[in-house]
Each structure stands twice: as structure tokens, then as C-alpha cells.
N, C-alpha and C positions, 0 to 999 in steps of 0.2 A: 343479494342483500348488501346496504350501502356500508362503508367502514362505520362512518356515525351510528349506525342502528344497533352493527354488534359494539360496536364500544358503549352506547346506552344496556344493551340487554348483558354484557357483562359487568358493569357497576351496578345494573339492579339484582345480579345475581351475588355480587359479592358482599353487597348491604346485608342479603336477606340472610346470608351465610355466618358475616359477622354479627348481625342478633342471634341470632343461635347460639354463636359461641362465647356469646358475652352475656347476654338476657339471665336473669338470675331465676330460677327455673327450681330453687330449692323448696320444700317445702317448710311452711311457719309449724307444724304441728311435731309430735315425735315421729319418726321413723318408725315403719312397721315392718319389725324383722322378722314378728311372725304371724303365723294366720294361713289362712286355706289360699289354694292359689290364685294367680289372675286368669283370667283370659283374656285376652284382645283381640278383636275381629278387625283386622285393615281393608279397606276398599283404596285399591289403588285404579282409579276409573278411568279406561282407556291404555292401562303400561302393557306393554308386550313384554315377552320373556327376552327380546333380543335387548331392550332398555336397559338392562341390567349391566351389558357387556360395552354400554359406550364410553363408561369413565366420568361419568357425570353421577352417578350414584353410589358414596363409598359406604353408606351406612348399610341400604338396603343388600349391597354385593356382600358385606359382611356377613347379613345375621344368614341371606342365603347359602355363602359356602361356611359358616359355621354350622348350618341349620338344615332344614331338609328345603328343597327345591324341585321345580316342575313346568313344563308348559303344561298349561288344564284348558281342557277345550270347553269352548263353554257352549251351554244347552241352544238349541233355537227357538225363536230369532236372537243374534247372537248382539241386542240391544241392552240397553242400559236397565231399565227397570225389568224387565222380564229376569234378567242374571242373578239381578242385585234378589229377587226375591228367591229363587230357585236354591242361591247359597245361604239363605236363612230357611228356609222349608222342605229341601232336600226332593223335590220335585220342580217337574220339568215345566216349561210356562203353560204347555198346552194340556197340564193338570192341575196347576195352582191358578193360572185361570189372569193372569196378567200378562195377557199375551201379547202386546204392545205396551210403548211408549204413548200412543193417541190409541183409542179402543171405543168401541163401543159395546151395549150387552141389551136383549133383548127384553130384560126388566125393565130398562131403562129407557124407552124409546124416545128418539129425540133428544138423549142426550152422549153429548162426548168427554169420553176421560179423555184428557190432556196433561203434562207436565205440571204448567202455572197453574192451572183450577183446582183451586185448594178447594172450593165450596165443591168439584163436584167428586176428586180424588179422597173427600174426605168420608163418602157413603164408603160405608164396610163392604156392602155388596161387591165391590172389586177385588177385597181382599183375602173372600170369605173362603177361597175352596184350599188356602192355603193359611196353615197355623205358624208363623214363621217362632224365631227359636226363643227371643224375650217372652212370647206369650205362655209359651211351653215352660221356661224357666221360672216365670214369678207362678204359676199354679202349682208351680212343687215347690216354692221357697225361697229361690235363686234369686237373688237384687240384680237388676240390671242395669244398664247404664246406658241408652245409646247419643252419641253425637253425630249422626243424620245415617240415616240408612233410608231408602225406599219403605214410604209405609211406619217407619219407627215414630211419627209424630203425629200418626192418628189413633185412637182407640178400637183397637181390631181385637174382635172373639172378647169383646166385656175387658179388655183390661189393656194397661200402659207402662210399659217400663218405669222401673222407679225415680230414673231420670231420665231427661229425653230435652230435644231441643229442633225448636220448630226449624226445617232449612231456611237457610242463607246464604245463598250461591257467595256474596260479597264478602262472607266472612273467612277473614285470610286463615293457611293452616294454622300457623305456631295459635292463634286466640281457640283453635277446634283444638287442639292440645291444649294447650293452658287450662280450659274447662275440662276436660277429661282428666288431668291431672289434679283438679279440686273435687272432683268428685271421691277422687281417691283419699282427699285429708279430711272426708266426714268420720264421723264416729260409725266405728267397726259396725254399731248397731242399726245403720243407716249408711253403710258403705256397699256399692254393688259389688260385683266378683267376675263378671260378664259385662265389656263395653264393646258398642263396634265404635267405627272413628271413619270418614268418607272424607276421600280428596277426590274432584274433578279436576283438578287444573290442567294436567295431562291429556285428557281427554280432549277439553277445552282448546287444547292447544294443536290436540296432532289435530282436531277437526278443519282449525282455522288455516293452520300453517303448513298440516303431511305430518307424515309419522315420522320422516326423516331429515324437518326443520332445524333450523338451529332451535326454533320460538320453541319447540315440543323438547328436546334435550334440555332447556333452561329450564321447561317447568318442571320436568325428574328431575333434577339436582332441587330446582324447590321443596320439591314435595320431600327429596331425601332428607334437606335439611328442618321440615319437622321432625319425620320419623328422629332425627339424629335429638331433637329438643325432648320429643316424648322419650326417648333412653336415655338419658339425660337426665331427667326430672325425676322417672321412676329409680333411678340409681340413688337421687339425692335423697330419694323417702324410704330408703331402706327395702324398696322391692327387689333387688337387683335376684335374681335365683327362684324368684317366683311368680316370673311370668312368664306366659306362652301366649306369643303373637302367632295367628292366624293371617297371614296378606295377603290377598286375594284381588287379582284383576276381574270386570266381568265381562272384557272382550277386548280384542285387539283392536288394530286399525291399518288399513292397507290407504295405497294414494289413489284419490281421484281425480280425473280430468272432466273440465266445465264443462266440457261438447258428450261427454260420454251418457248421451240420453236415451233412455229407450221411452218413445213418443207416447203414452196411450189415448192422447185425442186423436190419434191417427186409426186407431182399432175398436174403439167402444164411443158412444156419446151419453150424454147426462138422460138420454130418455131412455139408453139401454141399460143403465147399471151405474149405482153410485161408489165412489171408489173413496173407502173410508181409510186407506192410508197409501201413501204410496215414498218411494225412497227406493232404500235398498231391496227390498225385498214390499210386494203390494198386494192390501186384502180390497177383493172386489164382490159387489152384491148388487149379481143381475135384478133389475125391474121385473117384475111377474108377468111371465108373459115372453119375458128377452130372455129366455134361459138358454134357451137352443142357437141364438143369433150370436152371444156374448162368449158361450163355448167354443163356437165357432172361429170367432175371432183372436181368439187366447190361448188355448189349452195346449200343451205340447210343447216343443222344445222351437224354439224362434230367435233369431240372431239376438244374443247377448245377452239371453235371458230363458227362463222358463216357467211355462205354467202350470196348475194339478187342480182338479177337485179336491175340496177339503177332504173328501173319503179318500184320496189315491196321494196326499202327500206324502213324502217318501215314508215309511215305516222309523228310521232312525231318526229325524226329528222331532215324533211323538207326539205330531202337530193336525188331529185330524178331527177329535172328539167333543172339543169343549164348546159350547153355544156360542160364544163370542167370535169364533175363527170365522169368517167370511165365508161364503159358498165357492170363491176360486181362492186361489192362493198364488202368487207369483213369485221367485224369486231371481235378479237378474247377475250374472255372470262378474267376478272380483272388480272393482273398481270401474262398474258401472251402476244407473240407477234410472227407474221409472217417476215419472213427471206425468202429472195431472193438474190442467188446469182448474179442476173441480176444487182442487186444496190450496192452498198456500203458504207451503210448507217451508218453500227453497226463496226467501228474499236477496241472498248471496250465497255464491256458489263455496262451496266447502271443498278443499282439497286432500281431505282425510275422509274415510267414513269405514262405517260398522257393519254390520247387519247383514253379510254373506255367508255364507256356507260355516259351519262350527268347526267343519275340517279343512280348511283352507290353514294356510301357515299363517299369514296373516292376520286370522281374529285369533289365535292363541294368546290365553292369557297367561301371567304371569301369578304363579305361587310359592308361597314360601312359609314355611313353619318354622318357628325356634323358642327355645326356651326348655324347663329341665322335663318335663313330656317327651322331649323329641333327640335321638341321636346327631351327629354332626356328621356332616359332611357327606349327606345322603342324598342322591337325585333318583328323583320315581319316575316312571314309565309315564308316560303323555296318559290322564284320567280325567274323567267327564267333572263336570262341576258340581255335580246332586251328591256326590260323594264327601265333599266338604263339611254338609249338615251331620252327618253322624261322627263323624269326627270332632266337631264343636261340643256334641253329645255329648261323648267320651268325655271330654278335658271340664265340662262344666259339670259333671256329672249326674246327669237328667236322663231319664229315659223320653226316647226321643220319640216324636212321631211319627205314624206310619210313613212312610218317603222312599224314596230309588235310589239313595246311594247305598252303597257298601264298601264300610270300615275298612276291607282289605285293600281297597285301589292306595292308601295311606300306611297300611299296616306296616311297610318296610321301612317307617321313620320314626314309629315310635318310638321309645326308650324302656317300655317293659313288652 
């Protein structure tokens, strides 16, 4: 990197630091120094637990070693929207039924879930095998509040958070705090009690630049100095003691090299099996007829990767049962990936990526709890990410729905 580049990426860090520290972040309304507590759900998308320890995060390393702390391995595929709903539904992707980023579903023939398609992400049908936890909360009472989560800005299971906000990648963090913290100076009688809050820009960044950029360090000191704005703002509204943040990554990021392809026009063709995603990990659906041809040429363990039948995926993935899963399943080897001309997926090559093994060191993500819920100075044993939902349970105080986590993977940080 050229000196001009870091001296630009260090004055845009110092700008965004000094609004923070100067931005007037009070609230106009009274202080509320009482009332039942917060919750706050964080998506820190793409942070590792190693982020923590580079010195570019002093707000987050705070509420961590004040707070309870963890690497959390998160569920497979270890991708962005599949996590992001697992830690609101406390189920695993290949039971809540969002089992990719691009997807398809056999109700739906002819059509693909994708990221940008709002028209076709916004059919319930994708969302339906999983109740995530604002739906659960307003049918017993609970106002909620979200500032983008997967899913928060569509109407799923008949109903909508009491506030919510369509996504926008563009929209810088401190304005995703700013509105979070106005939701808080409604009247008590219209004030939620449960928000989530979602930063990509880390993500963004290890994808563009590696996980061990400068570009990706810059955007965790970004991202800290919201978090540092939302404690800040909640301090000046008289919350200070009554809240418990929830921060939660939904997968790490290991480095990737451009050449590191594993070919699949070289093993299957467009007349034997259509290949409805491929990347890090690839679902394939032999043509009728090319079942035997297609298994042939994929199935088993093959330089830099591996393949299973949907029935024979590993058991602790959990990735075997739901209609959406493809008839093969592939996944290739840490900081490699599958390529199909059939898609057009990769316009530029990315030198970060996701979506490997859940037990790799590398996609561990980073967690953290604090607030008067939770003891200090507490680190938990490496636990699954479905564990999360009953724990948000707990703090919001709903009974939760059926789901695979269990309370105890958490139990050694709370404070009763």
C-alpha cells in the first residue's frame, strides 16, 4: 500500500472518530432513569474474535473484557444471511430453511432468491420455517425496534416490528445509531425495549481488501466508533445501567487467492446439472436422467474440495433435510472456491471470503455481552451460534420458540 493511501485511509479514520467525539448525540426529550430494561442485538458482519486484539477497537475491547466474551462458531453455511437468521430463530439454516445467500425452492419454480430482490426476498415463503424473535416478541407484547437485520423489513408470520427500516447498504453507521437512538426518545407508550442494529462495513472490507488489511482494520475502528456514539447517546438519555447489548458476528473471514479455483466446467456441463450457487461452498441439481453421470464426477473427497449427497452431509452441519438443499452439496477446502460459468457471481476477484467449514479458526465469530444481565470479566468456551436465541429470550423476557439452542452454552455470564 502506497504512503498517500494510508495517509488518506488515516484522516478518514480520524474525521469519522472526531464526529463521534464532538457530534452532539444528547437526547432533546427527559432522560429515562427508569423503566424495564434495554436489549440491543449488534451484528458486527464479518469481525473475527482476533479484531478485537489489534488496537483499533477500544470501545468494543472494553465492554468485552468488562463483559462476557467468546469465539461462536457459527451454524453452516457459515454465510451472511443464513447466520444472521439462525441468531434471531435459534435454528440452524438447514431448519429455518434460509439456506443461502442466492436460493431457490421448489414452490417457487423458476424463481431465485437473491440479496438485491426485494420483489422476490420479500415472498414470506423463504422466511416461513423460521419464527425469528421480533415476531415472537410483539405476539406477547414486546415493541421492538429493528435497524436492519435479514428479514426485519419484510412482513413475516402476519406481523412487523414496531419500528423497522427498509436496508441501505449506503447508510453510514453513526445516521443507523442516530435513528436507533430516536426511537428510544418516543413516548414510553410507543417506545420499543428490543432493537437489533447491523454494520457490514467490516465485512465489506475483509472481502475487498483480506482479513488482515489495513482497509479491514480501518473499518473496525469505524464500526467501534459507532458502537462508542450509541454508548454515548444512551448514557446522555439516562439509560446508562439499563442496558444489555447482545454483539454478535455471523462469521469470520479467512484470505483468498485469485488462482485458487476449483473448475466445475471441467466435471459437469449445463446439460448434466444446473448449478444453482457456487463460491465457497456449491449446491448442484443433476438434470433427470444425469443423476449417475453427475455423482460420478463429484461425489467424494477431490483436490481442494469435497462433495456429499444432500442425505450423506456431514451430520454436524444439519444440512441434509430441508427441500431447498440441492441433490449434491459441495464444500471446498479454507481459502479456496468453486466457479461456474453457469452463474455470474465473481465480476472481481475478492480476497477475503466466508462460507468454509464452521470449525475452521478462521470463520469464528466474534461475541460479546454486557450490561447489568451479565457478570464481568467472563470468557465462555467456543459455543454454536443457535444458542444466542434463548439467551435474547431470557433478557427480553418471552418465551421463546421451539429452537436448538441451549441457555447453558451462556449460562456462566450471567449475573443471576
Amino acid at each position: 500500500m502506497t504512503h498517500t493511501r494510508r495517509l488518506v485511509l488515516s484522516a478518514l479514520l480520524a474525521l469519522g472518530l472526531a464526529a463521534c467525539a464532538h457530534s452532539d448525540t444528547r437526547a432533546p426529550t427527559t432522560p429515562q432513569a427508569e423503566g424495564p430494561p434495554i436489549t440491543i442485538l449488534i451484528s458486527l458482519d464479518g469481525f473475527r474474535p482476533d479484531y478485537l486484539e489489534r488496537g483499533e477497537t477500544p470501545t468494543l475491547t472494553r465492554l468485552a473484557t468488562e463483559g462476557v466474551r467468546a469465539s461462536m462458531r457459527p451454524s453452516f453455511p457459515s454465510v451472511t444471511f443464513p447466520n444472521h437468521y439462525t441468531l434471531v430463530t435459534g435454528l440452524r439454516p438447514g431448519r429455518h430453511g434460509v439456506i443461502n445467500n442466492r436460493m431457490e425452492d421448489p414452490d417457487r419454480p423458476g424463481v431465485v432468491f437473491t440479496l438485491p430482490d426485494r420483489a422476490v426476498a420479500s415472498d414470506p415463503i423463504w422466511w416461513r420455517d423460521g419464527v425469528p424473535i421480533w415476531v415472537t416478541a410483539e405476539n406477547q407484547g414486546v415493541r421492538t425496534g429493528t435497524m436492519f437485520w435479514p428479514g426485519s423489513d419484510y412482513e413475516l408470520h402476519g406481523r412487523r416490528p414496531s419500528r423497522w427500516r427498509t436496508f441501505d447498504q449506503s447508510l453510514p453507521g453513526f445516521a443507523r445509531v442516530d435513528i436507533l437512538l430516536s426511537w428510544l426518545d418516543l413516548p414510553e407508550a410507543e417506545r420499543p425495549s428490543f432493537y437489533t442494529l447491523y454494520f457490514d462495513l467490516v465485512d465489506t472490507a475483509g472481502h475487498r481488501y483480506g482479513p488482515d488489511a489495513l482497509e479491514t482494520n480501518a473499518a473496525s475502528a469505524e464500526v467501534d466508533a459507532a458502537i462508542a456514539r450509541l454508548v454515548e447517546g444512551l448514557n446522555a438519555r439516562g439509560y446508562a445501567g439499563r442496558v444489555n447489548f447482545v454483539i454478535a458476528a455471523d462469521h469470520g473471514m479467512a484470505p483468498q487467492a485469485a488462482d485458487a479455483i476449483i473448475d466445475l466446467d471441467t466435471r459437469i456441463t449445463p446439460q448434466q446439472a444446473r448449478v444453482i450457487w457456487d463460491g465457497q461452498f456449491t449446491g448442484i441439481a443433476p438434470i433427470a436422467g444425469q443423476e449417475q453421470a453427475v455423482e460420478a464426477a463429484l461425489l467424494g473427497r477431490s483436490e481442494h474440495g469435497e462433495c456429499w449427497r444432500k442425505s450423506e452431509v456431514p451430520a454436524r452441519f444439519d444440512f441434509s433435510t430441508h427441500p431447498r438443499i440441492p441433490a449434491i452439496v459441495c464444500m471446498a477446502d479454507l481459502g479456496w472456491r468453486y466457479r461456474s460459468t453457469q452463474l455470474q457471481q465473481y465480476s472481481s476477484v475478492a480476497l477475503g471470503a466466508h462460507g468454509y467449514d464452521p470449525e475452521a479458526p478462521e470463520m469464528a465469530a466474534t461475541f460479546i455481552a454486557y450490561g447489568p444481565a451479565f457478570r464481568s470479566g467472563v470468557t465462555l468456551e467456543t459455543f454454536d451460534n443457535v444458542s444466542v436465541y434463548p439467551l435474547l429470550a431470557r433478557l427480553i423476557g418471552i418465551t421463546p420458540e421451539t429452537n436448538q439452542g441451549d441457555i447453558d452454552d451462556v449460562a456462566l455470564g450471567l449475573a443471576e
